[in-house]
C-alpha positions as CSV (number, residue, x, y, z in Angstrom):
1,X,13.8,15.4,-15.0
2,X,16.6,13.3,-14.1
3,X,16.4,9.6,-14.6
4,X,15.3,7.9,-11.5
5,X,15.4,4.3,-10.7
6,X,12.0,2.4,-9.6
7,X,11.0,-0.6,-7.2
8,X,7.7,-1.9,-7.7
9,X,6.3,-4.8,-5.9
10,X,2.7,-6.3,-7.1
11,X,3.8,-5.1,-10.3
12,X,1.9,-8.2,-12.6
13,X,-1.3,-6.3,-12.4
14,X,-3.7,-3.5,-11.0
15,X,-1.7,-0.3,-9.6
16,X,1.7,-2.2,-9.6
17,X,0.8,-2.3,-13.4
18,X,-0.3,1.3,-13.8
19,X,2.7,2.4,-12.3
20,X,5.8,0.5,-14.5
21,X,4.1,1.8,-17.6
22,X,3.8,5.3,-15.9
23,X,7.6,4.9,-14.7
24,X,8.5,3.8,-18.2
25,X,7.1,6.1,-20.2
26,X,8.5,9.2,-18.4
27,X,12.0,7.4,-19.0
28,X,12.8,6.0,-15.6
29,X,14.2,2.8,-15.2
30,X,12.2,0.1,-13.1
31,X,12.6,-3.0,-10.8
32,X,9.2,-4.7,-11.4
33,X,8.2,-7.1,-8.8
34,X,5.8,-9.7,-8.7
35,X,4.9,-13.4,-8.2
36,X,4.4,-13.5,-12.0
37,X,7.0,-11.9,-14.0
38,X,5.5,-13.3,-17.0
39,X,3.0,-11.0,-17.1
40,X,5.5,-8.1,-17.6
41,X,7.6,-9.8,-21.1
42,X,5.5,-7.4,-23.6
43,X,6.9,-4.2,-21.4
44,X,10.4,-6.3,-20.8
45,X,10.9,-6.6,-24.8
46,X,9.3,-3.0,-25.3
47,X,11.9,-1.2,-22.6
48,X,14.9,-3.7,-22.7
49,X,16.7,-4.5,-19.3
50,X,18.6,-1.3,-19.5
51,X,15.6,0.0,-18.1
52,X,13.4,-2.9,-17.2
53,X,13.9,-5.8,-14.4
54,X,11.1,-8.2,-13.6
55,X,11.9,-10.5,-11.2
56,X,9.7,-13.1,-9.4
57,X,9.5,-11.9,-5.4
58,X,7.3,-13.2,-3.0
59,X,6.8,-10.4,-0.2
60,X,6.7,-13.0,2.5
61,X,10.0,-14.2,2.0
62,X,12.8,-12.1,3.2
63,X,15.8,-13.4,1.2
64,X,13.9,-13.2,-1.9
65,X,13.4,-9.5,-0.6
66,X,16.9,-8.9,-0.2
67,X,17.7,-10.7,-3.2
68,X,15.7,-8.2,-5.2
69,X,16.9,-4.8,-3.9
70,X,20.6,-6.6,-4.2
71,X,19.8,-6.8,-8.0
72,X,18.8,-3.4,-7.9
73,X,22.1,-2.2,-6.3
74,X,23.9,-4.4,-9.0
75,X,22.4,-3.3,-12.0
76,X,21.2,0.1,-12.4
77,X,23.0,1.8,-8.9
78,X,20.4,1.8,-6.1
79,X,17.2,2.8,-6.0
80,X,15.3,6.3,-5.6
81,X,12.0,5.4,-5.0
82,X,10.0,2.4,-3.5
83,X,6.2,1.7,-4.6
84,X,5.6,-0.7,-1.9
85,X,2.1,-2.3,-3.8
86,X,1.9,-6.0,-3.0
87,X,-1.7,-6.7,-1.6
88,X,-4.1,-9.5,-1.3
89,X,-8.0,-8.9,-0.2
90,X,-10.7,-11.1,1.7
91,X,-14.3,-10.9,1.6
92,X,-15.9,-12.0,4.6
93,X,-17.4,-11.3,8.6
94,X,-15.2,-11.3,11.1
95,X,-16.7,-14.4,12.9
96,X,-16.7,-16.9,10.0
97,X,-13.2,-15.9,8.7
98,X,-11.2,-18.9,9.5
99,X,-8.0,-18.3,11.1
100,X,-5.6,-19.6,8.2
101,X,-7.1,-17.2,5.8
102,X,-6.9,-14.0,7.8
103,X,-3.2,-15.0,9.0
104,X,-2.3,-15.6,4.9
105,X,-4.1,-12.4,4.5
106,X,-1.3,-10.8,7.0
107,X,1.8,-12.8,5.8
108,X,1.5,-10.6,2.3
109,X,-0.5,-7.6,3.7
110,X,1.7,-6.8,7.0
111,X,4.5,-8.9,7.0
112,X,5.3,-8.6,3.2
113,X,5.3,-4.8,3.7
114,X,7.2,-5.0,6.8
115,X,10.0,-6.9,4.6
116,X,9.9,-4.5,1.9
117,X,10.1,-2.0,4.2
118,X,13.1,-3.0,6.2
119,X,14.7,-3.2,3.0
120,X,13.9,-0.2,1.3
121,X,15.3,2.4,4.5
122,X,18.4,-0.1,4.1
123,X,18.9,1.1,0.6
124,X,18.5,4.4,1.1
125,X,20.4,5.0,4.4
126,X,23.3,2.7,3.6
127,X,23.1,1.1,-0.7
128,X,22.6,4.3,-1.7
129,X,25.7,7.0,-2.1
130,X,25.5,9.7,0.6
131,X,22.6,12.2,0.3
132,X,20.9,10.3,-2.2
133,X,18.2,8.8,0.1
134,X,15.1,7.7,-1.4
135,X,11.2,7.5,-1.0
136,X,9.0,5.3,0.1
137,X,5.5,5.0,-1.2
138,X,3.6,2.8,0.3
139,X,0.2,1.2,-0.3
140,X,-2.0,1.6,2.2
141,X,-5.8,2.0,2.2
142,X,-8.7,4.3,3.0
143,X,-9.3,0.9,5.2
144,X,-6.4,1.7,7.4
145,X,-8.3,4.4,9.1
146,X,-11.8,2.8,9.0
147,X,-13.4,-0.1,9.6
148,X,-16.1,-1.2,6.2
149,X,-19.0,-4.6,7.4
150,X,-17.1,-7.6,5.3
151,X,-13.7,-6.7,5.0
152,X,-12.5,-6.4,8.8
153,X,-9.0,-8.7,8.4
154,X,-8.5,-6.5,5.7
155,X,-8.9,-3.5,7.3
156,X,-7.3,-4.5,10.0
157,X,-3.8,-5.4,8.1
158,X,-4.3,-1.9,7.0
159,X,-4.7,-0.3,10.2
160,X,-1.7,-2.4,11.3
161,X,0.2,-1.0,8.3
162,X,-0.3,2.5,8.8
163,X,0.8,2.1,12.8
164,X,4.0,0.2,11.5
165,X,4.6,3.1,9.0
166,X,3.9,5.7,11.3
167,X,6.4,5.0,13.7
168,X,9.0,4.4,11.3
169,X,8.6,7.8,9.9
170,X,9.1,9.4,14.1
171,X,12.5,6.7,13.5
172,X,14.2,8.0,10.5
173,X,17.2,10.5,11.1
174,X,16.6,13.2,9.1
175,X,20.3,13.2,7.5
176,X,19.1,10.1,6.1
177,X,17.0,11.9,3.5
178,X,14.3,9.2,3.5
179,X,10.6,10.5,2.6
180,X,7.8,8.2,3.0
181,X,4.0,8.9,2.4
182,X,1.2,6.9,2.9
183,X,-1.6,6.0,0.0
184,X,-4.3,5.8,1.2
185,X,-7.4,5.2,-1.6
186,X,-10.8,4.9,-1.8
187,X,-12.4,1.8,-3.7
188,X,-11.1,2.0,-7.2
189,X,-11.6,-0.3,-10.4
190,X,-8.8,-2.8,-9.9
191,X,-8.5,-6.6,-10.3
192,X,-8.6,-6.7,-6.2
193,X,-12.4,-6.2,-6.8
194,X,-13.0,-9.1,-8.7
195,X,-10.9,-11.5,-6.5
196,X,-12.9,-9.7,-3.6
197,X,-16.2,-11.2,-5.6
198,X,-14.8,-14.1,-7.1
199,X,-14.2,-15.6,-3.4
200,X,-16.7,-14.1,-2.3
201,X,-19.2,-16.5,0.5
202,X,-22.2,-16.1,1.9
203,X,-23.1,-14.4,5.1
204,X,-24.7,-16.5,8.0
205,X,-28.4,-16.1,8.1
206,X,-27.7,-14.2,11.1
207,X,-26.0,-11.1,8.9
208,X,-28.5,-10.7,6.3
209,X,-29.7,-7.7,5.5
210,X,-26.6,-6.1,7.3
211,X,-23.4,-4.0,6.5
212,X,-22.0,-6.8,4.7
213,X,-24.3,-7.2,2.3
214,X,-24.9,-3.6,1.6
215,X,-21.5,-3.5,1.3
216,X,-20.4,-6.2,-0.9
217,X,-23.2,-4.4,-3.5
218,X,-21.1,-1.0,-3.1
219,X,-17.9,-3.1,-4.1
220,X,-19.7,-4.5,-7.4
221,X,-16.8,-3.4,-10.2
222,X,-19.6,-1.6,-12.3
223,X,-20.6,0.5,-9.1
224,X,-17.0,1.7,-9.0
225,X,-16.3,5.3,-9.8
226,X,-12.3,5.3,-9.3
227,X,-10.2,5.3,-12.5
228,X,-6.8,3.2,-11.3
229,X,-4.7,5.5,-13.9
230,X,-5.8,8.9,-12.2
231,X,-4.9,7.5,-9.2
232,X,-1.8,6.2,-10.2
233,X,-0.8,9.7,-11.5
234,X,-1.4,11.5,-8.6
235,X,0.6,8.7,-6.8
236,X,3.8,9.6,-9.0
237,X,3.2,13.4,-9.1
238,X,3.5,13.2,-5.4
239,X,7.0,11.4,-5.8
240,X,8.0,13.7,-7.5
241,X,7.1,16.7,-5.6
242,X,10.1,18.4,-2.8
243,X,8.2,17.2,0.2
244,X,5.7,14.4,0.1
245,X,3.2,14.6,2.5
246,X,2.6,11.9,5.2
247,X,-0.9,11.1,4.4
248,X,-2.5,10.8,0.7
249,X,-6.1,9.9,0.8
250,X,-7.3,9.4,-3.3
251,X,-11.0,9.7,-4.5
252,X,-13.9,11.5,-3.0
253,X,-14.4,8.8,-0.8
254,X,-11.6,8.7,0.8
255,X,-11.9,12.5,1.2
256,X,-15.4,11.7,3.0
257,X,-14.2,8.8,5.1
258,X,-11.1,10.4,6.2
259,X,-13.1,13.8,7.4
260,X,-15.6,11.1,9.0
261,X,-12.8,9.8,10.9
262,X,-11.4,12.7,12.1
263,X,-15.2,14.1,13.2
264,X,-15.3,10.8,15.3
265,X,-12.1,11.3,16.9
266,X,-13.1,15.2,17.5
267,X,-15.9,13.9,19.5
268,X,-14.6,11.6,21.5
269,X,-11.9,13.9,22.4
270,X,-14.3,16.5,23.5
271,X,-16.5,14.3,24.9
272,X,-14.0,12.7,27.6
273,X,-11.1,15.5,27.8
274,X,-12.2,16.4,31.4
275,X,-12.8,13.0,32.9
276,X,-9.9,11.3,31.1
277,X,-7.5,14.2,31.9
278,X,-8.2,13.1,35.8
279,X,-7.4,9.8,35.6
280,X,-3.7,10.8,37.1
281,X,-1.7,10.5,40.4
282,X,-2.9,12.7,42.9
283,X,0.4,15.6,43.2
């Protein structure tokens, strides 16, 4: 296969992790993003920076955005594929979330990806020579298409990612030969679980007993099936692949909330088709 050229963002741990030393050890070169670069030195003096760039990027700064896919350009060419990763996570109901933490929540999950985003079609449409194009893989969530009792701005950033994404997929020319799919996993064995637990508060007497709680016990890291590597390799196998597929949901949960989703929407659809398809000017 030939050598293809990586941008990871979140890179310092979890997936972002998984996936340098994935893109690394099949030979690709890699732009490893993250707000601690540190992190990355063993793999930097392991690979060399012939095939290994970490740079420090924070998602919710533009310039440091551009910056980043500038250095790409300069040093290996371009870029072929985009693992858009960068994520945060925040455990707690919807009414006691203060406002500062669920906008902060946004400013990485949502506008972080929006930046990255922006960027990435800009490198393949234009940094890119002609017909080289690129792909887009980006991080979403099986929480994008439902809603789970303790998690709801993070849901919510992920539903608001998948929109965004969405439409920019109906945007792309086709000549541009820009691919994007969305990843869209169940609840896996990351380090995103243990920030969920190590912030974690307590619900209002009000909630006890409810969906949160349950919940939160579902999330314990021992009561977590998922295997972040697995995932990870079905992640690149799909980038690799002719045509990638819009939507990849990953784990059997995923599978089971997704076909849950879809039953919901079914229903509603044929519950309301004839009275909603009346709701129109008289001819």
């Amino acid at each position: 296969m030939a050598t293809k050229v990586w941008f990871i963002t979140g890179a310092f741990s979890g997936f972002g992790r998984i996936m340098t030393n994935l893109v690394l050890e099949s030979g690709h070169k890699c732009v490893a993003t993250s707000i601690d670069p540190a992190a990355l030195e063993p793999l930097v003096k392991k690979y060399g920076p012939s095939r290994l760039l970490s740079l420090h990027v924070d998602v919710t700064k533009p310039t440091e955005v551009e910056a980043a896919f500038a250095t790409a350009k300069e040093q290996f060419g371009g870029v072929d594929v985009v693992f858009s990763n960068a994520g945060v996570a925040l455990a707690d109901e919807v009414e006691d979330t203060p406002d500062k933490k669920a906008r902060d929540l946004f400013e990485v999950n949502f506008w972080g990806v929006k930046n990255v985003m922006k960027e990435s079609v800009k490198m393949f449409r234009d940094g890119n020579e002609p017909g080289r194009g690129g792909r887009l893989m980006q991080m979403a969530s099986v929480a994008g298409i439902t809603g789970w009792g303790s998690l709801g701005y993070y849901c919510a950033s992920k539903h608001a990612v998948e929109g965004l994404t969405k439409t920019l997929v109906q945007e792309l020319k086709p000549e541009w030969n820009i691919q994007v799919t969305l990843i869209e996993p169940g609840f896996f064995r990351t380090p995103i679980l243990e920030a969920i637990e190590n912030q974690k508060v307590e619900p209002k007497a009000a909630y006890a007993g409810g969906a949160s709680a349950q919940n939160r016990d579902v999330m314990q890291p021992q009561n977590i099936m998922g295997d972040p590597k697995k995932a990870m390799q079905l992640v690149k196998k799909v980038a690799e692949m002719d045509e990638m597929p819009l939507h990849l949901p990953i784990g059997a949960d995923s599978i089971a909330f997704f076909r849950a989703a879809a039953a919901e929407l079914t229903k509603a659809a044929d519950d309301w088709e004839v009275e909603a398809s009346n709701t129109v000017f008289e001819a």
